[in-house]
N, C-alpha and C positions, 0 to 999 in steps of 0.2 A: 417578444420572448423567443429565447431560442426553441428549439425541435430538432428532435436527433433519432433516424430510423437506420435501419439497416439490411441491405440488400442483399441475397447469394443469389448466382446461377442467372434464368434468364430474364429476374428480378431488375440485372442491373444493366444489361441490355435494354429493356423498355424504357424506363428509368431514361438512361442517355439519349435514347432516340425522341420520347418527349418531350428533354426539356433542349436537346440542339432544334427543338422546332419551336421553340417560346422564346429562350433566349439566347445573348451573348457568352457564347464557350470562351473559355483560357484554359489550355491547360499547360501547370505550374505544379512542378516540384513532385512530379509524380502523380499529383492529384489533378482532381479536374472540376472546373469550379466557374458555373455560370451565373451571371450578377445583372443586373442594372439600377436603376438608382434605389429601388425600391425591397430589392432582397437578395440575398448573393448564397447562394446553393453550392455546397462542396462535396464531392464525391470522393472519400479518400480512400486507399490503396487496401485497406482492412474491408472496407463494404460497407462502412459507415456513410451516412449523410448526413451532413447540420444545415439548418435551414438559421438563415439569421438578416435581420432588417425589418421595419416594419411590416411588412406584406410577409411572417418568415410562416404566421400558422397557417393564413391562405394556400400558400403554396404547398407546405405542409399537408393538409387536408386535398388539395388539388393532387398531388400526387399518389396520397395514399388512396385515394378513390379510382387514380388509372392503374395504380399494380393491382388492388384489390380485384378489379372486375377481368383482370387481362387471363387468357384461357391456358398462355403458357404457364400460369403460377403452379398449376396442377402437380408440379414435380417440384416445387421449390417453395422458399417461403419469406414471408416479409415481415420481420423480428422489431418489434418495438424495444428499447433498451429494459431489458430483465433486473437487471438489480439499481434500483432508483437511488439515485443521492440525495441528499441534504444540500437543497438550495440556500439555506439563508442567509449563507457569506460568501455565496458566489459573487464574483466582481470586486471583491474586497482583498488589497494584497494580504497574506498571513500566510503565518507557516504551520504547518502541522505534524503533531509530534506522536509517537507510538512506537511500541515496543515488541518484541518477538523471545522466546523461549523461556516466559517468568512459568509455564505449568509444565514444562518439560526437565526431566531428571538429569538428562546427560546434556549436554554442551552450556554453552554461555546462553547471555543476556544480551540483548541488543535491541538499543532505542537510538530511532532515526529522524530524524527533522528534517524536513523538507519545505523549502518556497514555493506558494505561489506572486511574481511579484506581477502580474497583469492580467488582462483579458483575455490578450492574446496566446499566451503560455496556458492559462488556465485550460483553453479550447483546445490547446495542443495537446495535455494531458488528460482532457477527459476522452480525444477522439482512439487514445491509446486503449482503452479499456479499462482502464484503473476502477481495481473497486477494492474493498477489502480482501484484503493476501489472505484471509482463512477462508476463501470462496474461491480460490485460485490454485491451481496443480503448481508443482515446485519447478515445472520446466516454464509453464509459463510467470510464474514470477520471475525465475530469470531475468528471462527476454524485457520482461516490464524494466527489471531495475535496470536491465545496461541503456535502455532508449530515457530512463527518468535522470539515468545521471550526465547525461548529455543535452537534457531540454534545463534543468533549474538547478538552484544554489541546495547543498544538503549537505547534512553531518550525521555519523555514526559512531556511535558511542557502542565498543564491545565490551563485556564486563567477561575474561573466562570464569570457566567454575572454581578455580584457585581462586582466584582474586574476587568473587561473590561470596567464597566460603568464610574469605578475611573477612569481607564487610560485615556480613552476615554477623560474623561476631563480634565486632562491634555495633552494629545496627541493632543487631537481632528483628528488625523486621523489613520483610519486603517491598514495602510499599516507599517505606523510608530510600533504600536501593531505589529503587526505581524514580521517586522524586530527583535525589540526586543526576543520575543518567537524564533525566528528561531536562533537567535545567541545563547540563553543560553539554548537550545538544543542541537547546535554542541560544542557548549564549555561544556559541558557536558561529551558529547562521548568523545571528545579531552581529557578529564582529564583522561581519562580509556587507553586509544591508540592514538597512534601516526598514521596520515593519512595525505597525503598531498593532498587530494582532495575532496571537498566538491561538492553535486548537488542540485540544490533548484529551484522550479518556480519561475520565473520573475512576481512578481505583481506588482513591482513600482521601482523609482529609483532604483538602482545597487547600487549607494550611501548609501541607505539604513540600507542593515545587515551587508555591511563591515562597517560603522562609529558605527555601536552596539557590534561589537564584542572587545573580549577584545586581552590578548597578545598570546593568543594560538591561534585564529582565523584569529587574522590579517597574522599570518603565512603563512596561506594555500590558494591555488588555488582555487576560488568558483567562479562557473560557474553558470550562473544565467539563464537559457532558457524557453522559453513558451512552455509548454507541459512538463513539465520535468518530468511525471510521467511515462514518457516512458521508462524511465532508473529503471533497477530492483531495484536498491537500493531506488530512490526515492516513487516506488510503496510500496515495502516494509513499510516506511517510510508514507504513506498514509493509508496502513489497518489498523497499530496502530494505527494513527491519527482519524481515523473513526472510529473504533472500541471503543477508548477511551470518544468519543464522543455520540454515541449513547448510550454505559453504563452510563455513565453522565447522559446524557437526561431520561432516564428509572428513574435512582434513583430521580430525581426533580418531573418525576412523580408522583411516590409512594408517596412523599414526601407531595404533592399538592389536592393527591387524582383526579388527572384529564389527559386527555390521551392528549397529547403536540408535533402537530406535527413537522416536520420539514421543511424547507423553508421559507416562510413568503408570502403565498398563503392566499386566502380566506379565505379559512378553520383556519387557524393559527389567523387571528383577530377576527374571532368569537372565537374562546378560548380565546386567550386574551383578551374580552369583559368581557366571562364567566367570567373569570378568577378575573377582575380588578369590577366586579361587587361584587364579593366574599370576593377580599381582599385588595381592594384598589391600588393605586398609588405605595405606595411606596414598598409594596410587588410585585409586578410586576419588579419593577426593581433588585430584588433579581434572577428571574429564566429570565429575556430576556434583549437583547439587543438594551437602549432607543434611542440611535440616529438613529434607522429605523425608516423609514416613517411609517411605520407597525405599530409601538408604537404612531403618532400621529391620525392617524386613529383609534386606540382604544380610546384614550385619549377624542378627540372632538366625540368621538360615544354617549356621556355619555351626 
């Protein structure tokens, strides 16, 4: 089983000096990663450590008992991974699919798909930090998506709030939207790679994104669960989506000349006052989303 701790300060000094005296050093690609036949130890450039091979909790536990007792810890600290994932399709390629800006007023909708298609990617995405983008500051999701969209295969589906307003009246419900998006994201990826397993939050029917998918979709195994951002791939699959979002939201600022927050708080109908005092009705429905209540409380504010 794998093990994954993490080192700052002179944590990661001790760390190096014990195990250059146990085992065979390489260092590669920045990181640094000692192996033999029985366990292979990586040290990468974040302060992360994965411990992996049969002997991986041994070592694990061997280690964790020299930083623990070591007297420099006194000013530093030795961090077991804080927000836990969802193991039980780890090792299994799949893609994982989630969405960003369905309870927020002003900008678009954006659902993103993301691959895992191996072991080795998987390990490379989890050593990045990846967890759920609503546990994450908007600088570091960033940085997440530009390193996620150069390690795997993804798709991003932007819906603006014009073009949600249309659906919307035709849909008339959001979940419906959002089925949609979620299918012609994985049918996306699907056209790049072949995967038999899909992961997506459950926000309505099940029925849902299987009657929107087309003939590559209906193929595959799609797990629909609450909380599904607990699975790396669908975290993954979240930073984009947020990421994609917040960029969005920036540029409508710029755009507007006025700062636009997010959610659909107090603060969000007093802009939108500002905002529909400035430029009427039917620009309003250009940067937000009208079947909020949010929207009729600006509306009757006038």
């Amino acid at each position: 089983m794998n093990q994954v701790l993490t080192v700052t300060g002179d944590a990661e000094v001790i760390l190096m000096n014990f195990l250059d005296i146990n085992l065979p050093r390489n260092d590669k690609g920045g990181n640094t990663i000692w192996k033999n036949s029985n366990v292979a130890i990586t040290l990468y450039s974040t302060g992360k450590v994965l411990f992996q091979g049969k002997e991986a909790d041994q070592w694990f536990t061997n280690v964790s008992d020299v930083l623990g007792s070591a007297t420099e810890l006194s000013q530093t600290k030795i961090i077991e991974d804080e927000h836990s994932l969802n193991t039980t399709y780890n090792g299994t390629p799949r893609v994982g699919i989630d969405e960003s800006g369905k309870g927020d007023f002003f900008g678009p909708i954006v659902t993103a798909a993301f691959l895992i298609k191996d072991e080795k990617q998987e390990i490379a995405v989890e050593m990045l930090g990846v967890r759920d983008s609503k546990t994450l500051t908007d600088n570091r999701v960033s940085l997440l998506a530009s390193e996620l969209k150069q390690l795997g295969t993804y798709e991003i589906i932007l819906i603006s709030p014009s073009r949600y307003n249309q659906l919307w009246s035709k849909m008339g419900n959001v979940n419906k939207i959002l089925a949609w998006s979620h299918a012609r994201a994985l049918e996306n990826v699907l056209s790049k790679h072949s995967v038999n397993l899909a992961i997506s939050d459950q926000f309505g029917d099940k029925s849902l994104i299987k009657n929107a998918l087309l003939e590559n979709g209906k193929k595959i195994n799609l797990v629909q669960m609450h909380k599904a951002e607990s699975d790396l791939a669908v975290a993954a699959a979240s930073i984009l989506a947020r990421d994609a979002f917040v960029k969005q939201l920036n540029l409508i600022e710029k755009s507007v000349g006025m700062t636009l927050s997010k959610g659909a708080s107090g603060k969000v109908i007093d802009q939108g006052v500002e905002f529909y005092k400035r430029h009427g009705k039917e620009k309003l429905s250009d940067i937000a989303k009208i079947h909020f209540k949010t929207y009729d409380k600006i509306i009757s504010s006038q």
